[in-house]
N, C-alpha and C positions, 0 to 999 in steps of 0.2 A: 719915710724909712720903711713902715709896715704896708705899706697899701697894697702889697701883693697879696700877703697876709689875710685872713679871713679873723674873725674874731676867734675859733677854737684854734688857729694854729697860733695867733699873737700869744692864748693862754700857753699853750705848749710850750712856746719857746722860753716866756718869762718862767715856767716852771724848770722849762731845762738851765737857765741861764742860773735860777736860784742854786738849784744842786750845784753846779757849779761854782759859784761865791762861796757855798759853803764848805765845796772842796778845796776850793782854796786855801780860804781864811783855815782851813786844818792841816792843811800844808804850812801854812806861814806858821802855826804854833809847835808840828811836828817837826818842822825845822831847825827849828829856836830851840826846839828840848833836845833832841839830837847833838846840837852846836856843844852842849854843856856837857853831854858826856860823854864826847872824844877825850882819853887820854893814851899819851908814847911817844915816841918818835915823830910819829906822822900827823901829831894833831894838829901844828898850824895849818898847812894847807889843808885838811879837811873840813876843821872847824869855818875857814873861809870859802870853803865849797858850799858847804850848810849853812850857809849863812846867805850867802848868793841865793841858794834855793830857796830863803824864805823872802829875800825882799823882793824876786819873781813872782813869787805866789802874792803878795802883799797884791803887787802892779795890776795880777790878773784878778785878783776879788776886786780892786777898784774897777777895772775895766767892764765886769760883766757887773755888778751895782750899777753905772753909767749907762748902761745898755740896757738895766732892765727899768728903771726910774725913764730912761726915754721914750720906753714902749708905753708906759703908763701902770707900770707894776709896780709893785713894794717889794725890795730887796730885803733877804730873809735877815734875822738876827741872831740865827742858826751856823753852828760851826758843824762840819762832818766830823764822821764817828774819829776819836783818837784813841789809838787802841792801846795801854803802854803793857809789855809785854815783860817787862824789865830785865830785857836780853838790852844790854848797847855794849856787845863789839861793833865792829867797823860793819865786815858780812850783816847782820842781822839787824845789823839800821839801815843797808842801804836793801836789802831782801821788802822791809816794810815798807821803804821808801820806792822800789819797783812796783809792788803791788798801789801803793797809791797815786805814781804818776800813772798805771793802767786804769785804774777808776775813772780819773780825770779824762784820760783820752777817749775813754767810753761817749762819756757825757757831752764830748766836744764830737765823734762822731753821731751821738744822736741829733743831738744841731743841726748838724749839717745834713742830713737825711730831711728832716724838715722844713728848710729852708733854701737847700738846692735849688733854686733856678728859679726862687719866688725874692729873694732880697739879696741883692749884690754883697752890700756890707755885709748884711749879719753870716755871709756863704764864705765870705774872704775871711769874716772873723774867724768862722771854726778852720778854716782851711790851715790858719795863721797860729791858733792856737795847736790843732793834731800837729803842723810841723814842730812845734817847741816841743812837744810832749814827745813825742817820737825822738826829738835830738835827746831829750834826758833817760827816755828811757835805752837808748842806745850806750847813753855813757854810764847809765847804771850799770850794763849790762858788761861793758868792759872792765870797771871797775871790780864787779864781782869777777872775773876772770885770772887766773892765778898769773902770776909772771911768767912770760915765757911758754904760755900756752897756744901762741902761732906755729903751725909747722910750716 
């Protein structure tokens, strides 16, 4: 898998792959706390939107742990920052939730900057992962958009 890899980039990436897990695994608990303080009308289907987005984030902290235990690294035991702001209307949980699916997509295009055209998989993986990030941050961004704001 690595053999394209040099020793300082195999480190790179298992460090990139860490921030990663632990952006995750911050997702999966930002999710979960979000999930709890939907209340109104709209809370079933959101509380199941947030809910979705935590057992995503779960799949992707298993995914990149997998990936970094294969390269020969120790997957962190570090969760990223959780910020709680204790604003949760709808807006203002999915505004933090914007700004953290853009973190995450950060850290999956520095991946891929590293390992562009030196390792198949791990180039497919971030390619794989920037499209999920990109689709949520797309539906974040509709979401925050008011009704009827298409001309």
């Amino acid at each position: 898998m690595t053999s394209q890899l040099n020793k300082a980039e195999t480190a790179k990436v298992v460090e990139i792959l860490n921030r990663v897990l632990e952006l995750e695994l911050s997702g999966l608990v930002r999710y979960l706390h979000y999930s709890f303080m939907i209340f109104g009308h709209n809370r079933i289907p959101i509380v199941a939107w947030l809910r979705t987005q935590a057992d995503e984030s779960q799949a992707h902290a298993v995914r990149a742990g997998e990936l970094i235990t294969s390269m020969g690294g120790h997957p962190s035991l570090k969760i990223g920052a959780l910020l709680e702001t204790h604003k949760h209307n709808v807006d203002e949980i999915l505004r933090e939730a914007l700004t953290h699916e853009e973190e995450g997509v950060a850290e999956y295009h520095k991946l891929l900057e590293v390992v562009a055209g030196r390792s198949i998989m791990l180039e497919e993986y971030a390619r794989t992962q920037i499209a999920a990030e990109d689709a949520h941050l797309a539906d974040l961004g509709k979401m925050l958009r008011k009704p009827g704001s298409i001309a």
